[in-house]
VOGU-3710 file (C-alpha; in Angstrom, 3 decimals, decimal comma):
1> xxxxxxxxxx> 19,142/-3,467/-37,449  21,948/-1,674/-35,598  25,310/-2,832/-35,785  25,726/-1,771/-32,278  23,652/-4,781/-31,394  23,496/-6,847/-33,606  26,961/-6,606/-34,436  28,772/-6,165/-37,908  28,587/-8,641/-41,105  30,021/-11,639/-39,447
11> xxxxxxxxxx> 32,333/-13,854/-41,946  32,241/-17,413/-40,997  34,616/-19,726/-42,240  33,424/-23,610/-42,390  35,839/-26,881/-43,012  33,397/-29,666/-44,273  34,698/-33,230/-44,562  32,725/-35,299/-46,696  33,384/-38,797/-47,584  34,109/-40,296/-50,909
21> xxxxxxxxxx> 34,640/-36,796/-52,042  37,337/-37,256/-55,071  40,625/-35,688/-54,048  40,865/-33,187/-56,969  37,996/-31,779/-55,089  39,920/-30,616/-51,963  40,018/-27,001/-51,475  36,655/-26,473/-53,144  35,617/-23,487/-51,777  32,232/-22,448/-51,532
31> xxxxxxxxxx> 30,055/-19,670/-50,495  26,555/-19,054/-48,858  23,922/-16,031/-48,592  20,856/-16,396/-47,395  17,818/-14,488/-46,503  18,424/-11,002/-48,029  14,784/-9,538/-47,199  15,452/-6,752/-49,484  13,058/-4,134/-49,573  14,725/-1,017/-48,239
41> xxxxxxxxxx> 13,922/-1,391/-44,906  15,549/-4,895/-43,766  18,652/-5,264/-45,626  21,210/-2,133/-45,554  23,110/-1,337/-49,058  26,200/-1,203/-46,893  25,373/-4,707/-45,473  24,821/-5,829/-49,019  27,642/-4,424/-50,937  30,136/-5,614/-48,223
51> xxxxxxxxxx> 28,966/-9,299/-48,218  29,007/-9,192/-52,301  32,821/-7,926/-51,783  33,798/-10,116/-49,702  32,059/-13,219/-51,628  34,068/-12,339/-54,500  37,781/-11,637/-51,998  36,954/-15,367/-51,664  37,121/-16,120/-55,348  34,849/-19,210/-54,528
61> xxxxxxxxxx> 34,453/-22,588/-57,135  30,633/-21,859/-56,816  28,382/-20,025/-54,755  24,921/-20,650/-53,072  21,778/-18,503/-52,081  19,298/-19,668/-49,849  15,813/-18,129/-50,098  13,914/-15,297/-49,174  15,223/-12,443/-51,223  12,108/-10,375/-50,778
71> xxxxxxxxxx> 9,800/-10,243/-47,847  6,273/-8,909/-48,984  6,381/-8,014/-52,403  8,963/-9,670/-54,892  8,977/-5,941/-56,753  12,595/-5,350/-55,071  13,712/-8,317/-56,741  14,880/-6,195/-60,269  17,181/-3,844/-58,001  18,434/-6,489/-55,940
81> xxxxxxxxxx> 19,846/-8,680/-58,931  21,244/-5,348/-60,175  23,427/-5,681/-57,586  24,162/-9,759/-57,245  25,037/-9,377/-60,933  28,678/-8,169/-59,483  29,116/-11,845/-57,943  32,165/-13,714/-59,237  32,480/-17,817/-59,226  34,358/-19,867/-60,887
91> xxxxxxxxxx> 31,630/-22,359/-61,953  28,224/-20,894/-61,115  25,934/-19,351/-59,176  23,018/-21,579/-57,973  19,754/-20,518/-55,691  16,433/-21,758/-54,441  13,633/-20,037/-53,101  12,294/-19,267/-49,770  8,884/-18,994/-47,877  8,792/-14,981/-48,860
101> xxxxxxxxxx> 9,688/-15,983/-52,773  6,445/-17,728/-53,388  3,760/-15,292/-52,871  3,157/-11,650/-51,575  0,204/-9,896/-50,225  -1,720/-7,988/-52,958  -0,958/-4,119/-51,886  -4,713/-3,608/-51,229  -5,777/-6,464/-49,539  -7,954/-6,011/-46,596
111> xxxxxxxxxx> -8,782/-9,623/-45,838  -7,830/-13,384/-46,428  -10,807/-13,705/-48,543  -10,769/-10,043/-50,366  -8,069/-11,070/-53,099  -5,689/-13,992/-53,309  -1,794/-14,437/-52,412  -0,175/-14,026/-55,934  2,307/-16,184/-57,408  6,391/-14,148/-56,864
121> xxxxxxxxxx> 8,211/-17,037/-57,774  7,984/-16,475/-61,648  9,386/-13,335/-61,188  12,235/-14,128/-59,155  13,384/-16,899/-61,011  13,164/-14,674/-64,548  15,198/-11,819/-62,670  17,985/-14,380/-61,646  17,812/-15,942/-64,767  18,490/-12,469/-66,341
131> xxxxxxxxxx> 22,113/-12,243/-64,304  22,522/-16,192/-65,222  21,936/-16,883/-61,459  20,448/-20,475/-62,198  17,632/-21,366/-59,847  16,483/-24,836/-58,418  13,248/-26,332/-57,736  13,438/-29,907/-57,177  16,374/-30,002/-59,712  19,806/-31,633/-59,612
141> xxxxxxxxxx> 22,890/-29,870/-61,452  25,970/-30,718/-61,942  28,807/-27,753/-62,600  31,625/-29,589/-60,830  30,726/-33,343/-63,020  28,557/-36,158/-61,952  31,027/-36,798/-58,916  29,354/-34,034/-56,976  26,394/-33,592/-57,669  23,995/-30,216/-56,512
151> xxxxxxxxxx> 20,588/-30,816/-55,129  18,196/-27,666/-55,171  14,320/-28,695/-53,285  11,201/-26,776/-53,569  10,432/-24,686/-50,412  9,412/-26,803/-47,660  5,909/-25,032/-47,167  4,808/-24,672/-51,151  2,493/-27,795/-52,578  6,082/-29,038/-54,594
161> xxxxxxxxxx> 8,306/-29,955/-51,940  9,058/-33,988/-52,858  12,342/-34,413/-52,157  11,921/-38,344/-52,967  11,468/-37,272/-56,497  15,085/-35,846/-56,392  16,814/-37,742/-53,895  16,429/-41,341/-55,669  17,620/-39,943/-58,651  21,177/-40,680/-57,482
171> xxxxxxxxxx> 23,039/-43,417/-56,831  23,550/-43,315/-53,335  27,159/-44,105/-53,575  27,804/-40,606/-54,810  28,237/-37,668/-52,345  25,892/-34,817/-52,651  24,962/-31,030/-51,420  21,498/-30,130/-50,743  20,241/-26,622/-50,941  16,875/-26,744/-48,872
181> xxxxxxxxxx> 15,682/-23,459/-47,245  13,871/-24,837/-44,189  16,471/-26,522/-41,620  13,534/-28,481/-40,326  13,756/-30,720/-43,729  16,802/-31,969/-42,517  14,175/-34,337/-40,658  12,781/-35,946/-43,471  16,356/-36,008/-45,272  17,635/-37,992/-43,096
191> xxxxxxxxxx> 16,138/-41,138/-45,323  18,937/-40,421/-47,847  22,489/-39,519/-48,013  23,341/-35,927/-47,655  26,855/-34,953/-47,545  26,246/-31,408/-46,962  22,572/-29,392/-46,790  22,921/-25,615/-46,697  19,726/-23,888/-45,183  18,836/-20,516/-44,026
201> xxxxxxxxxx> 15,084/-19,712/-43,014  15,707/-18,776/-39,106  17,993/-16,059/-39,387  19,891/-17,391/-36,134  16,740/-16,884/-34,332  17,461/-13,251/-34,327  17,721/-12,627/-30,915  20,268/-13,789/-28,944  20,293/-13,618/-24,917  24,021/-13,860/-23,824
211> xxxxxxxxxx> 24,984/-17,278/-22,041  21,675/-18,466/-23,024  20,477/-18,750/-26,653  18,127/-17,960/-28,582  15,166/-15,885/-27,051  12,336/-17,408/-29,047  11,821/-20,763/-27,634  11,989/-19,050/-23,802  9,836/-16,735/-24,995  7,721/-19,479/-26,214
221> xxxxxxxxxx> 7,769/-20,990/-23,003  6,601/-18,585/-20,691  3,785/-17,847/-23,443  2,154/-21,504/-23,182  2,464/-21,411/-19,161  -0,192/-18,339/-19,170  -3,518/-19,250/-19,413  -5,608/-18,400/-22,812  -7,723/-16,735/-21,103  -5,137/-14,225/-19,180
231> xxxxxxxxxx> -3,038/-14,175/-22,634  -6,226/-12,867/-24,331  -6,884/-9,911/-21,605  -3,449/-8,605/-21,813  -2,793/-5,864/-24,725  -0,543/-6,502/-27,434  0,277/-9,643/-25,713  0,193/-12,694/-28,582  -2,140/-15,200/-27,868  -0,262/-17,765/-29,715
241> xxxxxxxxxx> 3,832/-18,891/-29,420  5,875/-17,587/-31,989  6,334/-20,906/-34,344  7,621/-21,306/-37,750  10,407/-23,842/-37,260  10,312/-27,037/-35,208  14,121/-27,510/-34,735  15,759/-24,601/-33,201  18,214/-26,649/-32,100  19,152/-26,567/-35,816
251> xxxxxxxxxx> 18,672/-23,081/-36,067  22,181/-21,527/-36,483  25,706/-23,436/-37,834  27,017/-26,594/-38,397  25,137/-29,517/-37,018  25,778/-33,175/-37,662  22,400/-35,351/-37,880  22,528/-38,665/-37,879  24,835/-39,631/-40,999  24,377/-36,185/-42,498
261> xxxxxxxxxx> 25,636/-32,899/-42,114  23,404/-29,351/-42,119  24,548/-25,697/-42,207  22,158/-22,969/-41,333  23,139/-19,285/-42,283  22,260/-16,841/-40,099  21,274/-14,757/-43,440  22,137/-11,064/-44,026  18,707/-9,481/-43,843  16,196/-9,263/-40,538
271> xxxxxxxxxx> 12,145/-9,468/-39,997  10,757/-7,426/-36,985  11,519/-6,990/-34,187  15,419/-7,398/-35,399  18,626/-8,162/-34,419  19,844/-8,673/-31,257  23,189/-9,960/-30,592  23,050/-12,013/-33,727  25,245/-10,808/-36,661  24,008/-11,304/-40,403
281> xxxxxxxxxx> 26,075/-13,627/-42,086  28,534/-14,460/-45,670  29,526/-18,290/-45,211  32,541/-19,465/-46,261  33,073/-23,725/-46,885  35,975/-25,229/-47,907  35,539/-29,235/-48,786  37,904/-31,988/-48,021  38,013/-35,605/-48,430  36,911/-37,362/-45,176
//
């Protein structure tokens, strides 16, 4: 990732009206990182130690992380929560995992069927707990009351996610935020109220083509016009589009769908090829009555 292109760590500042919000509540400020990738290659300490200082120059009520902390191997995880113990929040600091936080490849694995994915969410969620980083998993907590309630789901691709088991929980007369990594469950949310879900997962698409958007669906494009059997012939060409999130419409900011409202952070580390014209991100939401 070069900050040349990609750009430095971008601070974006979010006003989020939600109704029925109790007016004591205006001005609560919080604060989202997402997809850190940290394993000395994706995530710079520079990047990392500036979006920690600046979380805490916000002195927010509570802050967020959204997923993917490690990439391949959780291993990283004990020196990354060496440095996310500096965090300051008033009331809490509250995560859920990611896609990458669920498994990793077994160092010496030569196949699928040589040895198995192992388990790096047990791990992850003793190292957080270790810093009293509290994590969610189709759990509801409540460190501002019962009048705002936090909603943490189980990564969209693991055999757990069921948000309904959550969701009815509460009475939908109370407003709600929803930590969910994958932006594309903002489909299936849409059967319940959700004041505010705060996603990551996409990491802005990465690459960004200037008065045009995000490369991957053109890419994508051009990829399914070329016949399979061209596609095959050509070297290092992939055979297949480049596919793990339906919505990229969804894939970077605020977005308003239907009656609810999503946030996707652009996240703070990167997966090859990189960067492009798409700054890693420290999110910064204030709340106000609607």
């Amino acid at each position: 990732m070069h900050w040349l292109l990609s750009g430095g760590l971008s601070i974006e500042k979010v006003t989020v009206k939600i109704v029925d919000l109790p007016t004591s509540f205006a001005g609560i400020k919080l604060v989202q990182m997402s997809d850190f990738h940290y394993d000395g290659l994706r995530l710079s300490e520079e990047v990392l130690q500036q979006a920690i200082a600046i979380t805490n120059e916000a002195e927010p009520d509570l802050i967020f992380l959204t997923g993917d902390y490690v990439t391949d191997n959780p291993l990283p995880i004990n020196k990354l929560v060496s440095r996310l113990k500096n965090l300051q929040s008033r009331r809490g600091i509250y995560a859920i995992l990611g896609n990458h936080d669920i498994y990793y490849r077994h160092p010496h694995r030569q196949s699928k069927k040589s040895l198995p994915y192992l388990g790096a969410k047990p791990g992850i969620i003793e190292a957080f707990d270790s810093i009293g980083i509290h994590v969610l998993w189709n759990q509801i907590a409540y460190p501002l009351g019962k009048a705002l309630p936090i909603i943490g789901l189980a990564e969209y691709w693991s055999q757990d996610f069921n948000p309904e088991s959550v969701m009815e929980k509460l009475d939908p007369k109370i407003p709600r935020i929803v930590l969910s990594h994958n932006p594309d469950t903002a489909e299936i949310l849409q059967k319940w109220r959700v004041d505010l879900q705060l996603s990551g997962h996409t990491h802005g698409g990465q690459i960004i083509i200037p008065g045009v958007g995000i490369f991957i669906p053109y890419y994508n494009k051009i990829v399914t016009k070329i016949p399979l059997k061209i596609r095959r012939r050509i070297p290092f060409f992939p055979v297949k589009p480049i596919i793990f999130i339906k919505h990229w419409e969804w894939a970077i900011g605020y977005h308003k769908i239907a009656n609810n409202q999503l946030y996707v952070n652009r996240g703070l580390g990167t997966y090859p090829p990189g960067r492009l014209f798409c700054p890693p991100e420290v999110t910064i939401i204030t709340l106000l009555p609607a």
